[in-house]
C-alpha positions as CSV (number, residue, x, y, z in Angstrom):
1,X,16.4,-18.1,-16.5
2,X,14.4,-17.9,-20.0
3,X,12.5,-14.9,-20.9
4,X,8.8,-16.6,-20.6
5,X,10.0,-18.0,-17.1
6,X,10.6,-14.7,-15.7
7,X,7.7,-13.0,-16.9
8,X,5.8,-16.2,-16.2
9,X,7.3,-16.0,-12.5
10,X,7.0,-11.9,-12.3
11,X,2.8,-12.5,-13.5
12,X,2.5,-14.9,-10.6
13,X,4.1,-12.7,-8.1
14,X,1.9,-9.7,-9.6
15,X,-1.3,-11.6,-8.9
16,X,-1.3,-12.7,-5.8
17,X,0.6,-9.5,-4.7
18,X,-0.3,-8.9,-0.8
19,X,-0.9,-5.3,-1.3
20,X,-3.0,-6.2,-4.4
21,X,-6.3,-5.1,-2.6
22,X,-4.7,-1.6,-1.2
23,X,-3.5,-1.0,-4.4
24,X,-5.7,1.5,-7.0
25,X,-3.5,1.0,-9.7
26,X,-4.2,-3.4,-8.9
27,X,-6.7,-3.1,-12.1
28,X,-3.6,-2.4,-14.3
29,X,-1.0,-4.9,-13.0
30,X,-0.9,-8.0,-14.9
31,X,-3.6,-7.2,-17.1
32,X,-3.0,-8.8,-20.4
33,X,-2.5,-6.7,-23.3
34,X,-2.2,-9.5,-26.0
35,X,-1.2,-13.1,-26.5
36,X,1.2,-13.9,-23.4
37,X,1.7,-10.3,-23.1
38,X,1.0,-8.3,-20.0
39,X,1.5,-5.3,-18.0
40,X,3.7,-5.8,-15.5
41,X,5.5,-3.0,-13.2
42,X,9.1,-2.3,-12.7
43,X,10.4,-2.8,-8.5
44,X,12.9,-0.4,-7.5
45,X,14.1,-0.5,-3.8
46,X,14.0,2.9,-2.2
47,X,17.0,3.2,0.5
48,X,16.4,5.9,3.7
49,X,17.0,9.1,2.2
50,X,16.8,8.2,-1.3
51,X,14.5,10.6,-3.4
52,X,12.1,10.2,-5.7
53,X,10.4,12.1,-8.5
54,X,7.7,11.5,-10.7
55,X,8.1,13.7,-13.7
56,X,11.7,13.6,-14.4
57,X,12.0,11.2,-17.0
58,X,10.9,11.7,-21.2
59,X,8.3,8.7,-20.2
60,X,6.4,9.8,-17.8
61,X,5.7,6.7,-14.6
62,X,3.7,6.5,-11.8
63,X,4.8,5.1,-8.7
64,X,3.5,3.0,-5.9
65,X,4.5,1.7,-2.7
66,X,4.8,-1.5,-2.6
67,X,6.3,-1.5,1.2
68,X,7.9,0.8,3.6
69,X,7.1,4.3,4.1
70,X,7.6,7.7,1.6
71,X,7.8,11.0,3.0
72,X,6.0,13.7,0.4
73,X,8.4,17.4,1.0
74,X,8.0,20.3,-0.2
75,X,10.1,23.5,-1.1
76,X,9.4,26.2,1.6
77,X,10.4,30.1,1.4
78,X,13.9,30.3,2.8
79,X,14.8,27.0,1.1
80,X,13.3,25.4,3.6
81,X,11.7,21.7,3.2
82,X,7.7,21.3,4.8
83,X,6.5,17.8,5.7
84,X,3.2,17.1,3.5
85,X,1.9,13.8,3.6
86,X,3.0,10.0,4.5
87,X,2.5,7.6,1.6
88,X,2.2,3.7,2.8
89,X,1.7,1.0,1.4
90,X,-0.9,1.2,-1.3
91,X,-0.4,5.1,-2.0
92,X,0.3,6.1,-5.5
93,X,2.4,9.6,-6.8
94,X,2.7,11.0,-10.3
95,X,-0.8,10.3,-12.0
96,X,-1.3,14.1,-12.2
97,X,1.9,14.7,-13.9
98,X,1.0,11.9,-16.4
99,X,-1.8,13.7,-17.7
100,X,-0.3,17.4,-17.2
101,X,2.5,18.8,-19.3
102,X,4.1,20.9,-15.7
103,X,7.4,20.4,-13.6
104,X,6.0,19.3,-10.6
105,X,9.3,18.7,-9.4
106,X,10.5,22.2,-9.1
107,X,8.2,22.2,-5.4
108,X,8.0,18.5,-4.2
109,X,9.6,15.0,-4.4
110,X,9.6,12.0,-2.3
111,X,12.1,10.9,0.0
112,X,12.5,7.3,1.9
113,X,11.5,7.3,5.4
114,X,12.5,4.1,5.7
115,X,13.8,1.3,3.7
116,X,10.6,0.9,0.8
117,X,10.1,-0.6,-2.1
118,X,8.1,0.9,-5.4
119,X,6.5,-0.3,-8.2
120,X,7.0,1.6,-11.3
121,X,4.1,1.8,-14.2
122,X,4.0,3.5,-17.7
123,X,2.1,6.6,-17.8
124,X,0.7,5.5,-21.6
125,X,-0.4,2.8,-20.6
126,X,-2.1,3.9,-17.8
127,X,-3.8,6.4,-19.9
128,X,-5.0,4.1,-22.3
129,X,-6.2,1.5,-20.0
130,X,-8.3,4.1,-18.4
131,X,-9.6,5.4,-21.7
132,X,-10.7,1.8,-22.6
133,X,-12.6,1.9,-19.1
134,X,-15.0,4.4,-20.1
135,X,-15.9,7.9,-17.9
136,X,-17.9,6.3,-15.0
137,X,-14.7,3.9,-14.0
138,X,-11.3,6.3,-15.3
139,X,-12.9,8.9,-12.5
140,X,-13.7,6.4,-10.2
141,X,-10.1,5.5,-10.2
142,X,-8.5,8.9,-10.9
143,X,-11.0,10.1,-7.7
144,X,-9.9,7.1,-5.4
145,X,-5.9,8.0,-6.0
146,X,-7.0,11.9,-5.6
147,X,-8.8,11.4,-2.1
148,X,-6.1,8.7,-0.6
149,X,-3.2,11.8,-1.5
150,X,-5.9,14.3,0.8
151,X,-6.4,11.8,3.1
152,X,-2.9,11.3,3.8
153,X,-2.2,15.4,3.8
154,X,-5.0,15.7,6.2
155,X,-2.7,13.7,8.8
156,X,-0.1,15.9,8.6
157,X,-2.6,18.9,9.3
158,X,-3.7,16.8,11.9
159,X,-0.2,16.5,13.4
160,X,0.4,19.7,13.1
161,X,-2.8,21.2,14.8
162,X,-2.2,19.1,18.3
163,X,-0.9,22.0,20.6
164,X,1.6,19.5,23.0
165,X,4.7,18.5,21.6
166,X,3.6,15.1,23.2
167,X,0.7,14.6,21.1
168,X,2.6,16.0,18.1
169,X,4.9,13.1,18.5
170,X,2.4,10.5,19.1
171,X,0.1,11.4,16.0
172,X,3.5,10.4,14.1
173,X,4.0,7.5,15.3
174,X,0.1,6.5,15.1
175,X,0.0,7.9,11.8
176,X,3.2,5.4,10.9
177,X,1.6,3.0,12.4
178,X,-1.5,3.1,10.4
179,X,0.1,3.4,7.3
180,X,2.3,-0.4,8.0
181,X,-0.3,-2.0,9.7
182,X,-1.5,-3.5,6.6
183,X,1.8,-4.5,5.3
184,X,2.5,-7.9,6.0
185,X,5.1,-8.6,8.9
186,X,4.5,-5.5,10.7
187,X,4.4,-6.1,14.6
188,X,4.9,-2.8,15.5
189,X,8.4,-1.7,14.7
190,X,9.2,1.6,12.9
191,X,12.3,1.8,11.3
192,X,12.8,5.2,11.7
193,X,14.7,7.9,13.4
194,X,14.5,10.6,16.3
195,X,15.2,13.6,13.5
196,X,12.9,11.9,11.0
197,X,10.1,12.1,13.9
198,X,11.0,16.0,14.7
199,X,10.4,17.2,11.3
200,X,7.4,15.5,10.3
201,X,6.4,16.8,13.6
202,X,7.8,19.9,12.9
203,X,9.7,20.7,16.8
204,X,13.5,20.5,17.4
205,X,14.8,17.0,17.7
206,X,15.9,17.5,21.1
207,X,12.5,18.1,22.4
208,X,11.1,15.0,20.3
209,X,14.1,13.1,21.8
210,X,12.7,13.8,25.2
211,X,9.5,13.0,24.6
212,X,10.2,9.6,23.2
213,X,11.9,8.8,26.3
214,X,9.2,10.0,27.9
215,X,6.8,7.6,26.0
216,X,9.1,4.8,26.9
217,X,9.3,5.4,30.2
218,X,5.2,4.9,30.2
219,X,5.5,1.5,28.3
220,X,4.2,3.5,25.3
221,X,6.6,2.6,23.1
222,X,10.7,0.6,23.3
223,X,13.1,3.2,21.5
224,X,16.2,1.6,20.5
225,X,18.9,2.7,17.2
226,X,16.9,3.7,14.3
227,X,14.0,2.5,15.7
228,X,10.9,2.7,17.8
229,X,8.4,0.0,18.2
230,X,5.1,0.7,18.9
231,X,3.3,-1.0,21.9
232,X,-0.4,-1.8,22.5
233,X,-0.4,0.7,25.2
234,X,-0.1,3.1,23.0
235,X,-2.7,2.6,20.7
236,X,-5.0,2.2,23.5
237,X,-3.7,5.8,24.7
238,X,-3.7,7.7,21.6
239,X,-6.1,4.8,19.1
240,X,-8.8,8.1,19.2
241,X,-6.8,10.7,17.8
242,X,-8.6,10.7,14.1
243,X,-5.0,10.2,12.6
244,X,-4.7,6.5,14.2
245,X,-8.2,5.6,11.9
246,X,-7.8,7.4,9.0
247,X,-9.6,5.5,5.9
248,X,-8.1,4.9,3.0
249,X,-9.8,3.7,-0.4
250,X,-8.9,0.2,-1.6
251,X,-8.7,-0.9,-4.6
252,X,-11.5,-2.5,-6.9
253,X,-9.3,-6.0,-6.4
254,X,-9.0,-8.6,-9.7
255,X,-12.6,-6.9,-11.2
256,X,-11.9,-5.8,-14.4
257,X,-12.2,-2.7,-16.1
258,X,-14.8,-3.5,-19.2
């Protein structure tokens, strides 16, 4: 395939994008920076396990996801690893560390929760495109990115403040479920396993075994091997915890920036 085909097909596939209107970096994607030259971001698939930084590179990127499911850890005392946020489809990492000189590394990383993909942008150009946007729209942006990452860290606190292992278990899965249920396909099914559950729940995995058997039992959920699909029933049983409804900032779509 010729070069101009490629980026002729990649600009196409950038544009109409299905997470194009979740995404609040959608203003810099296949905007065109000169005559048939545009900005177009790297896709890297993200296996179960896999981790991810954003500041280890002499070119510092920023990173969305594109689909699937990142789980945001970070360094404990003990060398432990705490459970801080999910990151769907739509959530960007790294824009601090594009603008700060600091190893954010050394305390958090990203790891796949399930099989995800990213997409991968320049952290010049991002500066520069925001630079050419003026105040008013660079912290419009900046503040959209900043309140999606609280967002998602406030449904971990959420998780964590339910007192029943039951409802610690269910605000993951709801929380899961929230963050697919605008990526196209999903019907439900979470790709993910018994131990992944237990530490973003933070209980042992035998007692968030038993409680997803308990779940299916009640035609809450179908468990089967490295997965559990979530049923209606269960959103009708748990759809008021404040994790099942969290909002989430979309993007500004196709407007432009000037």
């Amino acid at each position: 395939m010729k070069a101009a085909e490629l980026t002729s097909r990649l600009l196409l596939e950038a544009q109409h994008c299905p997470m194009r209107q979740r995404c609040p970096l959608a203003f810099l994607c296949a905007s065109q920076q000169g005559e048939h030259k545009y900005i177009l971001p790297s896709i890297s698939d993200v296996n179960v396990g896999e981790m991810v930084w954003t500041d280890l590179s002499a070119r510092r990127r920023m990173f969305v996801v594109r689909n699937g499911v990142l789980l945001n850890k970070v360094y404990g005392n003990n060398e432990t690893e705490i459970p801080q946020a999910i990151f769907g489809p739509g959530s960007v990492a790294g824009v601090p560390d594009v603008f700060v000189s600091y190893i954010a590394s050394d305390f958090y990383y990203f790891v796949g929760l399930m099989p995800s993909q990213l997409c991968s942008f320049d952290g010049d150009f991002f500066k520069e495109r925001l630079a050419d946007a003026g105040p008013e729209k660079a912290q419009q942006i900046t503040a959209r990115i900043a309140l999606n990452q609280t967002t998602s860290i406030y449904g971990q606190t959420l998780t964590l403040a339910h007192r029943r292992v039951r409802e610690k278990v269910a605000s993951v899965l709801m929380r899961l479920d929230l963050a697919l249920s605008h990526q196209p396909g999903y019907e439900g099914e979470l790709p993910i396993t018994h131990d992944d559950i237990a530490f973003i729940a933070c209980v042992e995995r035998a007692t968030a075994s038993r409680e997803l058997k308990k779940l299916a039992h009640d035609k809450l959920i179908d468990i089967g091997y490295r997965r559990v699909t979530v049923l209606p029933a269960l959103r009708a049983r748990y759809g008021t915890m404040i994790e099942a409804s969290l909002p989430f900032y979309k993007s500004d779509g196709d407007e432009p920036l000037t």
